[in-house]
GUBATOR-60947 format. One line per 10 residues: number of its first residue (from 1); their letters; for each residue x, y negated, z negated of N, C-alpha, C. Coordinates in nm, 4 decimals, decimal comma, always signed. Each point is the difference from the previous one (the first is absolute). Last residue first. Layout:
! GUBATOR-60947
NUM	A	X:Y:Z:X:Y:Z:X:Y:Z | ...
END
This chain:
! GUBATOR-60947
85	XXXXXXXXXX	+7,2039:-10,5623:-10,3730:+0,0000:-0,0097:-0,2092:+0,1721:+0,0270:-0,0072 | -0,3454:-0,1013:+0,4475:+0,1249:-0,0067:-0,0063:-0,0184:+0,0068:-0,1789 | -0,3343:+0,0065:+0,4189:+0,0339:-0,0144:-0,1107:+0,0848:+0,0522:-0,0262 | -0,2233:-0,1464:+0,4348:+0,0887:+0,0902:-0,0424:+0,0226:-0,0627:-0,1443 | -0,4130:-0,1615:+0,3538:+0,0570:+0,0301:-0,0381:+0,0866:+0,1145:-0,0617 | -0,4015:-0,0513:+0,2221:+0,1377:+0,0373:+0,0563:+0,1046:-0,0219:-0,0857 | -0,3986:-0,2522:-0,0745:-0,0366:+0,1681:-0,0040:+0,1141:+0,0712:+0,0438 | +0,0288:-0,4565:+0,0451:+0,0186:+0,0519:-0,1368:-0,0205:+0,1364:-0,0284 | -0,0831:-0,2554:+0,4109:+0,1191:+0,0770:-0,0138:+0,0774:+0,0515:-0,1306 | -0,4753:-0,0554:+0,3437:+0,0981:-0,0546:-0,1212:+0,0963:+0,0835:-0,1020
75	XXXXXXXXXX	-0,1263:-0,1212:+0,5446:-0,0042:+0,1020:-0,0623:+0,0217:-0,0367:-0,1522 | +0,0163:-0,2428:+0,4507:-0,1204:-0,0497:-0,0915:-0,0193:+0,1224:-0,0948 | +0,4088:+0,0050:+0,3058:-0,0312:-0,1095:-0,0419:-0,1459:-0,0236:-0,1343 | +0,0837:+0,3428:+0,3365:-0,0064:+0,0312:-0,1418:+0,0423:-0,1273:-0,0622 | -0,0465:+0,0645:+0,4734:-0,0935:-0,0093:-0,0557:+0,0182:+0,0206:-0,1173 | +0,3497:-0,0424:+0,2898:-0,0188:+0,1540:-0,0362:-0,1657:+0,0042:-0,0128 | +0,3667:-0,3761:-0,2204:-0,0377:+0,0255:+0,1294:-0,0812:+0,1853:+0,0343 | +0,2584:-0,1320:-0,4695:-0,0252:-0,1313:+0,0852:-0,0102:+0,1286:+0,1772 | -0,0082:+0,0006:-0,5723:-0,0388:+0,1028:+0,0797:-0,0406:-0,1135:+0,1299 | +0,3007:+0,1152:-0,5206:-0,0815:-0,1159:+0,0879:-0,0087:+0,0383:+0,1882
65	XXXXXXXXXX	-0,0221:+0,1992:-0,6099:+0,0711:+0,0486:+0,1581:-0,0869:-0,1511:+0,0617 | +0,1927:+0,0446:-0,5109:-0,1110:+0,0093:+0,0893:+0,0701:-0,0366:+0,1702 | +0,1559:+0,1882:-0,5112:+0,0258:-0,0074:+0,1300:-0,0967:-0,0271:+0,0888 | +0,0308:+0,0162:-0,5742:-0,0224:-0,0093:+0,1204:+0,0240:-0,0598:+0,1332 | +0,1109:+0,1673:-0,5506:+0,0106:-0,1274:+0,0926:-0,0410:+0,0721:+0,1332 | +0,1367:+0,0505:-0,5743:-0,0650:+0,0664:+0,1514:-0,0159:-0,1072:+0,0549 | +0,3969:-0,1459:-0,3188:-0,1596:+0,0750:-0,0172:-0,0245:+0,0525:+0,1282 | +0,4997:-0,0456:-0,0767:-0,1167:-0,0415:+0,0188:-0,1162:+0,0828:-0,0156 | +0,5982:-0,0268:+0,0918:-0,1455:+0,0437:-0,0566:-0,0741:-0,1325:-0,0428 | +0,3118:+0,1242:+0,4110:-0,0040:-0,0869:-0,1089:-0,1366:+0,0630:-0,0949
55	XXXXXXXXXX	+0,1379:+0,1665:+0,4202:+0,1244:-0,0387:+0,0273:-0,0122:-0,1330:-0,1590 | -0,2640:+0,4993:+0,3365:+0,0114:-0,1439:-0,1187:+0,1088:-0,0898:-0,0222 | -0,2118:+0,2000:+0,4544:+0,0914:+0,0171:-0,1198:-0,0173:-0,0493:-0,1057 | -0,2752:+0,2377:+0,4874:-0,0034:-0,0992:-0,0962:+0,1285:-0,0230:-0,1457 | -0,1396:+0,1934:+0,5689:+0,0876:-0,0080:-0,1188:+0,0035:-0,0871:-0,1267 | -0,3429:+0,2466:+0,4436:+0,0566:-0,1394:-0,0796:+0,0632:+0,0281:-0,1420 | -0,1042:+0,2513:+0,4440:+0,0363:+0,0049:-0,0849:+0,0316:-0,1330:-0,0541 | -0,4034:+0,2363:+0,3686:+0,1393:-0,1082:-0,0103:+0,0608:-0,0155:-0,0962 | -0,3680:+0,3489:+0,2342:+0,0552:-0,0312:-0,0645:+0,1265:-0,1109:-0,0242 | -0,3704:+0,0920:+0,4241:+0,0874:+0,0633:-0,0216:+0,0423:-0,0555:-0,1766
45	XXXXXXXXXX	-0,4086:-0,1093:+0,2455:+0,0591:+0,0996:-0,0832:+0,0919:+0,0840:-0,0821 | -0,0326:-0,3734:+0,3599:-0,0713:-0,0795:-0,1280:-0,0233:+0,1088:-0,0674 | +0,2159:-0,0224:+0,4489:+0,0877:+0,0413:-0,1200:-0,1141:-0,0209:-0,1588 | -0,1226:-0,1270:+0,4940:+0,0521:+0,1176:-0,0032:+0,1036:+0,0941:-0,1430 | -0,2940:-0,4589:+0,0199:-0,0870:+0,1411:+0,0447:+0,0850:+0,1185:+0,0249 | +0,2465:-0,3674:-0,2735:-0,0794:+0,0193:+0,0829:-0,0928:+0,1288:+0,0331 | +0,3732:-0,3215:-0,3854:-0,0769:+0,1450:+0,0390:-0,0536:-0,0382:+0,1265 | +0,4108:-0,2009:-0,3591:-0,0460:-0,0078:+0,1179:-0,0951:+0,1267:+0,0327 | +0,2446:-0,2343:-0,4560:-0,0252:+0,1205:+0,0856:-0,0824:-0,0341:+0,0986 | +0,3701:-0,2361:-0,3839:-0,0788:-0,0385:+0,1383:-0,0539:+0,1434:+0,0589
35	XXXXXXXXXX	+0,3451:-0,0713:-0,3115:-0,0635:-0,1608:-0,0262:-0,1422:+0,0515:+0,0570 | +0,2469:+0,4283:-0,0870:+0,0135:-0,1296:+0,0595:-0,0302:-0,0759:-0,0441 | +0,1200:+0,1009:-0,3307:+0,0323:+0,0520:+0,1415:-0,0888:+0,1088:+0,0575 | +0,0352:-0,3481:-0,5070:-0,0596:+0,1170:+0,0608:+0,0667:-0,0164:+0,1339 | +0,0732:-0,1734:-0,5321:+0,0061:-0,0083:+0,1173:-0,0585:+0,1042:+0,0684 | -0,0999:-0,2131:-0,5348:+0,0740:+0,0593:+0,1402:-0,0101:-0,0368:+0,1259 | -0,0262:-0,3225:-0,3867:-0,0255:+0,1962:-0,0800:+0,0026:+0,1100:+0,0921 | -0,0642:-0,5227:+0,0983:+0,1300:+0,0436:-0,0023:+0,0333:+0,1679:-0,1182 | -0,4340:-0,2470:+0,0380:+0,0876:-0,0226:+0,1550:+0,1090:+0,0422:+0,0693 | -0,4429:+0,1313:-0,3966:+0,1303:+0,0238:+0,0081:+0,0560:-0,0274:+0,0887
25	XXXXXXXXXX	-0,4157:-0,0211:+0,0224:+0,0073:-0,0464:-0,0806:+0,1689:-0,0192:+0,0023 | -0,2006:+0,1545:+0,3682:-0,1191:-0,1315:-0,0381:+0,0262:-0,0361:-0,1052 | +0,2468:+0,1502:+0,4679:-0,0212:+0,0126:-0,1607:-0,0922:-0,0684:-0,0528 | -0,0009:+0,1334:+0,5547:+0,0457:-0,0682:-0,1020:-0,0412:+0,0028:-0,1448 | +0,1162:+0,2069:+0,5643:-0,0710:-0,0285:-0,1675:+0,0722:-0,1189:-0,0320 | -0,1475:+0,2139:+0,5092:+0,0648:-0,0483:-0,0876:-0,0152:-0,0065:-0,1067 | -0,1530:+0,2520:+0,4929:+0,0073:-0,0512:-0,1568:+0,1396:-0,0212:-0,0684 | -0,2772:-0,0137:+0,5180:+0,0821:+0,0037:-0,0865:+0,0002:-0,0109:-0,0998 | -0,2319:+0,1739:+0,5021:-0,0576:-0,0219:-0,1441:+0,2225:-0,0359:-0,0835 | -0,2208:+0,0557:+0,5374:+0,0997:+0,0132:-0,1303:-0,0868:-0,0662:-0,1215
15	XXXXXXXXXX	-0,1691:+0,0593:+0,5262:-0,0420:+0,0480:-0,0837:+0,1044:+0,0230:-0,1696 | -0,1198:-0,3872:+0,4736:+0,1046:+0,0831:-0,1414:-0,1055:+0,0708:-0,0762 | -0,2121:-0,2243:+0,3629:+0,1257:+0,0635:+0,0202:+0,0877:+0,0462:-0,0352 | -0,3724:-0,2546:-0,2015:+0,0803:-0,0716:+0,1366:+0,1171:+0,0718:+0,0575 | -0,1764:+0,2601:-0,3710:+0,0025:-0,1506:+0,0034:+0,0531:-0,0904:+0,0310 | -0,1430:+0,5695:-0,0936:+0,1000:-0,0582:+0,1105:-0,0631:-0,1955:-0,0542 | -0,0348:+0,3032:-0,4261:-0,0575:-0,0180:+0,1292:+0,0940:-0,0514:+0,1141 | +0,1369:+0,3938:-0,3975:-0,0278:-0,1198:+0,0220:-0,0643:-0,0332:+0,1487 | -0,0667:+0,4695:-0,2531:+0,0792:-0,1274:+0,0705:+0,0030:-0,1186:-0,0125 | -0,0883:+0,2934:-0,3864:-0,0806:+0,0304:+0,0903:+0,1199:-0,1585:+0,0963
5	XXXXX	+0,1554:+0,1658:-0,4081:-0,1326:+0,0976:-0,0235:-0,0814:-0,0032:+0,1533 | +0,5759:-0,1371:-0,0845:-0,1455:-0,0231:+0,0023:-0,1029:+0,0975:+0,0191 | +0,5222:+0,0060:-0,3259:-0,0874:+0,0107:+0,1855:-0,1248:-0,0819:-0,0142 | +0,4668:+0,1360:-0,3481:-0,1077:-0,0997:+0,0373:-0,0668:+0,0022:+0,1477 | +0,3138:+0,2122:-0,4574:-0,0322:+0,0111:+0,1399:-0,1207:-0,0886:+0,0301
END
């Protein structure tokens, strides 16, 4: 499950925040759904389910989240990360 700890900012009128990932070791060691979570001031609590699969073995590997618009742009996003064994 995946939410935000505190809103995102309105910026220029958008308050959405989006995340995306990406693998850092393993590229092809799984898949995940969505691609894509969308938050704002009115939902940025609510819980979002991210489905992660395996689909090859592999060492551990990390999911790093990519965090566009919202103000979390300048968030780092290693700390967020998802580890995967």
């Amino acid at each position: 499950e995946i939410w935000l700890s505190t809103p995102p900012h309105r910026i220029n009128g958008n308050d959405t925040v989006i995340i995306q990932w990406k693998p850092r070791e393993c590229t092809d060691c799984f898949t995940w759904t969505p691609k894509q979570l969308s938050f704002n001031i009115e939902n940025f609590q609510k819980r979002q389910i991210l489905k992660i699969t395996r689909v090859k073995d592999g060492s551990q590997t990390n999911l790093i989240p990519v965090f566009n618009g919202g103000g979390f742009d300048n968030v780092l996003p290693e700390v967020y990360s998802i580890i995967i064994q």
